[in-house]
KOLGUKE-642853 format. One line per field, with one value per residue (C-alpha): x, y, z; residue number from 0. Coordinates in steps of 0.001 Angstrom, whole numbers. Layout:
// residues N
u: (X_...)
v: (Y_...)
w: (Z_...)
miro: (NUM_...)
// end
This chain:
// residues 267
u: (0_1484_2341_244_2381_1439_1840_5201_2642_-809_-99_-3143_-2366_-1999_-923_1049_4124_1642_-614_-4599_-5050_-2167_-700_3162_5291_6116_8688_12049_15553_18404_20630_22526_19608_17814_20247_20569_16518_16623_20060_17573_14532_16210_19271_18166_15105_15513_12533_10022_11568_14216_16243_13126_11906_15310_15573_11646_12865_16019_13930_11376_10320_7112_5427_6358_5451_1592_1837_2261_-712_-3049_-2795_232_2437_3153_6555_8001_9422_7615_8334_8776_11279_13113_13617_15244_17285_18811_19465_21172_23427_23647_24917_27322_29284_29362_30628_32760_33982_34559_34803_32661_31764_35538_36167_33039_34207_37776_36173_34038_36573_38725_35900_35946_32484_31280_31596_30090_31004_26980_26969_29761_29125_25496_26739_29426_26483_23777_26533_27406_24061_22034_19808_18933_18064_15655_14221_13376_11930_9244_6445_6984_7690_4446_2694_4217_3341_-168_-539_1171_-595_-3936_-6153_-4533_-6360_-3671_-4185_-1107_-355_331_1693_4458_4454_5249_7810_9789_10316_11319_14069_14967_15764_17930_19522_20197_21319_23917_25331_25651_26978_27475_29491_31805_32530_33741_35345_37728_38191_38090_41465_39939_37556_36476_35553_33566_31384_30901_29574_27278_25640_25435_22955_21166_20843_19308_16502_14019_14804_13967_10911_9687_10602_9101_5991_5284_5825_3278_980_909_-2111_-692_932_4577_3225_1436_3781_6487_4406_3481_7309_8119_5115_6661_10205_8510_7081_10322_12165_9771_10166_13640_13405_10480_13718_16119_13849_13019_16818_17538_14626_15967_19388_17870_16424_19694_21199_18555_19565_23039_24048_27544_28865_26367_26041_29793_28682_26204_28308_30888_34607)
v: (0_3591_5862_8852_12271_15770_18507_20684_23222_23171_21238_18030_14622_12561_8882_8221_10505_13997_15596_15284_18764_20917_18414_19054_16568_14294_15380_14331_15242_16265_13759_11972_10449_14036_15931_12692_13378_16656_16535_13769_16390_19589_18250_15061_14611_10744_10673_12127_10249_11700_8432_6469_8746_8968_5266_4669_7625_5361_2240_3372_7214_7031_4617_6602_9699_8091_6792_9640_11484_8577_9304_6983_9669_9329_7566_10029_13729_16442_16472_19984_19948_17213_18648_22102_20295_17844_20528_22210_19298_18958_23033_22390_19617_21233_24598_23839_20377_20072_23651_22460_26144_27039_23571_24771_28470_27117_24431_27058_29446_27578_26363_27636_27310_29556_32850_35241_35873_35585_31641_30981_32695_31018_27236_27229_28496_26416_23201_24047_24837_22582_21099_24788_26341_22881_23476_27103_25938_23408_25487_25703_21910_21159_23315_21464_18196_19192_20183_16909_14533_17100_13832_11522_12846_14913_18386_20928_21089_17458_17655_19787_16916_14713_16741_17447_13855_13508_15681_14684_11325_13114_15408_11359_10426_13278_13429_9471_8570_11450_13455_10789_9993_13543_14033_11394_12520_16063_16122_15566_18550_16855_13467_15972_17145_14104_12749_15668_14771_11153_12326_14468_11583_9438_11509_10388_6653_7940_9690_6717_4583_7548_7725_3679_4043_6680_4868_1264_754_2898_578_1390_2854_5287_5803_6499_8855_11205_11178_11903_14842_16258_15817_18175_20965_20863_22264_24805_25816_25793_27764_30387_30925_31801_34272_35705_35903_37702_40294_41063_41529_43769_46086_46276_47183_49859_50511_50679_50927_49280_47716_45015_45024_44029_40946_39599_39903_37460_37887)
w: (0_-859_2082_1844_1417_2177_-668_-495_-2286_-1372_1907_457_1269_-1385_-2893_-5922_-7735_-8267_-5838_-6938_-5827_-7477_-9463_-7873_-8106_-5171_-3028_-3780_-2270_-4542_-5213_-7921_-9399_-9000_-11484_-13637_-14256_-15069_-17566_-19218_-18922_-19707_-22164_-23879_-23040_-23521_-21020_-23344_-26423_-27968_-28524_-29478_-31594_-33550_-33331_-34894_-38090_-39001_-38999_-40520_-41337_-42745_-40706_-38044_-39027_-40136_-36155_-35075_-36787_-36341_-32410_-31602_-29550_-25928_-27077_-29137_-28967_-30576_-34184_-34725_-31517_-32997_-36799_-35008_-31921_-35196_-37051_-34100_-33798_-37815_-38368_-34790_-36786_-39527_-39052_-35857_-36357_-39843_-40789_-44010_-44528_-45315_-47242_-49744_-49568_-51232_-53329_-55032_-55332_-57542_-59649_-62982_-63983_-61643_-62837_-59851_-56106_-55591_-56495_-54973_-51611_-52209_-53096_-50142_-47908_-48619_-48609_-45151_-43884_-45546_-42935_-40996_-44402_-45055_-41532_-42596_-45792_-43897_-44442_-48635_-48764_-46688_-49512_-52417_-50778_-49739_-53919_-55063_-52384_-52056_-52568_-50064_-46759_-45126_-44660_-44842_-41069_-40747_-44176_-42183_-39368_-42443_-43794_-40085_-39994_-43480_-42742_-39449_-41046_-43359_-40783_-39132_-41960_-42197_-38609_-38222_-42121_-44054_-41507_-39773_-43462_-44938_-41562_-42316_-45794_-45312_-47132_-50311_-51227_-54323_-52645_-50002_-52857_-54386_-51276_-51008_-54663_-53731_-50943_-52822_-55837_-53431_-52360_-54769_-53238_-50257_-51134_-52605_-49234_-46969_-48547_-49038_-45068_-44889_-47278_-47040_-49062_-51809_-54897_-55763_-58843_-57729_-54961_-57517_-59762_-57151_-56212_-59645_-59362_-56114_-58044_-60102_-57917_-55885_-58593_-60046_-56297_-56538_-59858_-58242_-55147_-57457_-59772_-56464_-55626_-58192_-58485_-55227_-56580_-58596_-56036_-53692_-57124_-57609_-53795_-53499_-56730_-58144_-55467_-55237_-59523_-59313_-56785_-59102_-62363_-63513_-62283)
miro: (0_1_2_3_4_5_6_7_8_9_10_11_12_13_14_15_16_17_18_19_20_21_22_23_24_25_26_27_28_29_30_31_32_33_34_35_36_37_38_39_40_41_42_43_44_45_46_47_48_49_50_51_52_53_54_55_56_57_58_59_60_61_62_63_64_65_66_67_68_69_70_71_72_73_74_75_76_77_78_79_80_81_82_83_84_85_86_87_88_89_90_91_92_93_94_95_96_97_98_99_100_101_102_103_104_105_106_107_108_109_110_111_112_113_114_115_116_117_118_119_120_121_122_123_124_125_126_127_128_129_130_131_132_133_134_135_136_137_138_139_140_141_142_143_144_145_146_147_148_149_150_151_152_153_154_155_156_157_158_159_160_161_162_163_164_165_166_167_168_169_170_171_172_173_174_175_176_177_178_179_180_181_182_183_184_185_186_187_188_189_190_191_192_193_194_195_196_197_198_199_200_201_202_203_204_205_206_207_208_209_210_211_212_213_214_215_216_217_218_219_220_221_222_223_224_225_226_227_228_229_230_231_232_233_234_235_236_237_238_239_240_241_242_243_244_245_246_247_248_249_250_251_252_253_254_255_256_257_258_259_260_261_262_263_264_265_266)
// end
């Protein structure tokens, strides 16, 4: 039989870990296994799933992503949490333990097809900070996969779910494969990049893998047409971001005149 406690808050007796009355928590003195809790609670949060959840993504990240949005979540960390505290870890390795940022700024720089400061400040960017730029683009991708997949029941705020733990098994991907990889062949800027393309050739495997796990009814065929329709919308998209890059090249030229004209042009 439990001991009954009296509240440290609302002074209500009580059985169990949480008081009836005021819901505080039952009274427990600091000690090693205190601070272990909370550096579980406050860092990793391997209490409220972190681990699991990235465990469930590499097995599998469709079916857990349709798990999740059927109801299935007192297991996992929040999704949304997850994508940014990945990410976090994904841009930390890059930029301060591989220093990809300067590898791509010198790989660029000696490229001879690219003719402009602007792409090559913009490729060695968006190589090195892949997976934070992705994170900020989760609203646009859960709008081209709420047009490509508008008659398979999801609407677009779980198609954002969908899309945080697409790339959170991507941002996996990166930090336990990908990154381990081009740290030991960092030497070798060329490899680095070719790496980088292999990942990015991949994705439509993936896609087609994600979204089988999402819709298990669905037949590979269709599965792999609507892939090859979000293929699609992804790079209009693409194409739409860099029309819009450079109409606004074209204002901070109106703006400030030659300075930034000379950035844009070809050296």
């Amino acid at each position: 039989m439990e001991t009954e406690e009296i509240c440290s808050n609302c002074q209500s007796s009580f059985t169990g870990n949480f008081c009836g009355n005021c819901g505080q928590k039952k009274f427990q003195r600091i000690n090693r296994t205190y601070i272990w809790d909370e550096i579980q609670d406050t860092v990793l949060h391997t209490n409220k799933g972190f681990l699991y959840s990235c465990l469930e993504i590499l097995k599998n990240p469709g079916r857990t992503a349709r798990e999740f949005l059927e109801g299935k979540r007192i297991k996992h960390y929040r999704p949304l949490v997850l994508t940014f505290v990945l990410s976090g870890i994904s841009a930390f390795i890059s930029f301060r333990v591989l220093g990809l940022m300067d590898m791509m700024s010198n790989y660029y720089a000696d490229d001879a097809n690219l003719n402009s400061n602007f792409m090559k400040d913009y490729l060695s960017v968006f190589s090195s900070y892949n997976s934070v730029i992705m994170v900020l683009l989760l609203p646009i991708f859960a709008f081209l996969t709420k047009l490509g997949l508008r008659k398979w029941g999801q609407n677009y705020y779980e198609h954002i779910i969908m899309n945080a733990y697409l790339l959170s098994f991507y941002t996996l991907i990166s930090i336990l494969l990908v990154y381990p990889l081009m740290y030991f062949l960092q030497s070798d800027e060329s490899l680095i990049i070719s790496i980088s393309m292999f990942q990015l050739y991949t994705s439509p495997l993936i896609l087609i893998w994600f979204y089988k796990g999402f819709y298990p009814d669905k037949t590979w065929k269709s599965i792999l047409w609507k892939v090859i329709l979000l293929l699609l919308l992804f790079l209009a998209g693409f194409i739409g971001i860099i029309i819009l890059g450079i109409l606004v090249g074209v204002v901070l030229s109106i703006l400030y005149g030659d300075e930034v004209i000379k950035y844009f042009q070809p050296v």
